[in-house]
C-alpha positions in Angstrom: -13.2 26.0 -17.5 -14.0 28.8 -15.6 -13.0 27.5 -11.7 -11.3 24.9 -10.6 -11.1 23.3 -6.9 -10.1 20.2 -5.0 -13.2 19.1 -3.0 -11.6 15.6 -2.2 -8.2 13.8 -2.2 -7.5 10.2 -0.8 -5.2 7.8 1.1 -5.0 4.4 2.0 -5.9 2.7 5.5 -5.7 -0.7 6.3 -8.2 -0.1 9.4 -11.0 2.5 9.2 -12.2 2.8 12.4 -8.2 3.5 13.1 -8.2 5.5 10.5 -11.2 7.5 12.2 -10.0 7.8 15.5 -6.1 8.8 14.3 -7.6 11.5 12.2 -10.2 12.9 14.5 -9.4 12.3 18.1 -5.7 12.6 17.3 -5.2 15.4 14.4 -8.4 16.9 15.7 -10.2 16.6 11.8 -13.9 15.8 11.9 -16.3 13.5 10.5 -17.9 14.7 7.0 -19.2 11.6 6.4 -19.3 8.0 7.6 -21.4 5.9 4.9 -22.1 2.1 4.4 -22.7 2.1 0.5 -23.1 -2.2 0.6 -20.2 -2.3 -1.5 -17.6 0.0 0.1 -17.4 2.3 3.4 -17.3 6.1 2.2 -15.6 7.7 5.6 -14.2 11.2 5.1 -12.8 13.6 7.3 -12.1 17.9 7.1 -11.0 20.6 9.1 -13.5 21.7 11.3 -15.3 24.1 9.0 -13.9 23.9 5.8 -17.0 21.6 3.7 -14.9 22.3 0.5 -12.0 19.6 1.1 -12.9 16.3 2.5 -9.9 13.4 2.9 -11.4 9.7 1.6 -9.9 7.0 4.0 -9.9 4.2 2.1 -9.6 1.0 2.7 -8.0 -0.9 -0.5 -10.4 -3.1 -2.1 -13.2 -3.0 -4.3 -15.0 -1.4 -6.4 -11.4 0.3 -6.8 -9.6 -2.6 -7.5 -9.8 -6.7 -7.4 -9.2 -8.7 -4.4 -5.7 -9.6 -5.5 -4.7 -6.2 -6.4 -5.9 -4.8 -3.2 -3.9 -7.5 -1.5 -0.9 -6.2 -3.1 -1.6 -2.6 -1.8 -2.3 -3.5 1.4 1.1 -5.2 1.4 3.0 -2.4 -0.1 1.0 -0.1 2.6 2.4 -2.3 5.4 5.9 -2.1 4.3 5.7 1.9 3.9 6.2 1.8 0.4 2.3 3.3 -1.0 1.8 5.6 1.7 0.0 8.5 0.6 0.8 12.2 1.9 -0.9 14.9 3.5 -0.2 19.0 4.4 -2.5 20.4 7.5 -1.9 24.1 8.3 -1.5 25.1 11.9 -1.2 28.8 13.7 1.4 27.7 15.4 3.9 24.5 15.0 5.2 24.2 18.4 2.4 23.8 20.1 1.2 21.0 17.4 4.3 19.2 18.2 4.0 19.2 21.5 0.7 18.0 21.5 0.9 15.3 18.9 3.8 14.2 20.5 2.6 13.8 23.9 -0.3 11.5 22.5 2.0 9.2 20.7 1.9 10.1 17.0 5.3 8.6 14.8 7.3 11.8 14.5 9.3 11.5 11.5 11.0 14.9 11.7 10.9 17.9 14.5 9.8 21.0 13.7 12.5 23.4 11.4 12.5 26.4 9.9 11.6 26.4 5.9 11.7 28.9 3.5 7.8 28.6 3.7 7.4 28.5 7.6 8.0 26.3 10.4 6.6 22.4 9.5 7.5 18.7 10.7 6.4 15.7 9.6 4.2 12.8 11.4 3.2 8.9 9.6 -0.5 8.3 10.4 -0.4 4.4 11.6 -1.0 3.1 8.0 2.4 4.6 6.6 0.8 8.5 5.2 3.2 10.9 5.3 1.6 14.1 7.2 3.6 17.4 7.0 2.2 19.9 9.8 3.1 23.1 9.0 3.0 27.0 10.2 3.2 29.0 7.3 4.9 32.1 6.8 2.3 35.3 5.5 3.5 36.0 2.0 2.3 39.7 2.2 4.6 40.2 5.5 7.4 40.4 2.8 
């Protein structure tokens, strides 16, 4: 295999108009597409200008899985136990905080210094894990 990328990773929402309006009007992603395929809704969201990585919010439930085994997700989603995760890059933490915090989002842990940078941690309303973080420029030694 001559290159590899991720175009698409995926994480469970119990509401996908929620979902939408957490991830876009709250985290500032956008809309890369919002389809009705009949048998599932295909919503996914990027960074603004970046077409190469798109996030699937899905809501559990076919074709993925069988009623009863979506029930069971859903479930496990509700109590915080299948809660996918997430790492956004920011230029700067601080202000991310601040502004995240002001409109409400679950803090889960205030910004810190890291080996890496400065991050802290946010739960979108489903249970996701979200680590927002200002990374350090390797080449700055």
């Amino acid at each position: 295999m001559k290159h590899l990328g991720i175009t698409r990773s995926q994480v469970f929402v119990l509401d996908q108009d929620l979902a939408r309006d957490f991830y876009v009007d709250t985290l500032g992603l956008e809309v890369a597409d919002d389809l009705d395929l009949g048998f599932m809704r295909w919503l996914t969201v990027r960074v603004p200008g970046d077409p190469g990585r798109e996030i699937l919010l899905e809501r559990p439930g076919p074709p993925a899985m069988d009623e009863h085994t979506a029930e069971q997700v859903r479930d496990l989603l509700t109590k915080g136990a299948v809660g996918g995760w997430l790492s956004i890059a920011t230029e700067d933490a601080q202000s991310a905080f601040e502004t995240l915090r002001e409109r409400g989002v679950d803090i889960t842990d205030e910004p810190s210094p890291k080996p890496y940078g400065i991050d802290f941690g946010i739960r979108d309303p489903f249970g996701n894990a979200i680590r927002i973080g200002q990374l350090f420029d390797p080449s700055a030694g």
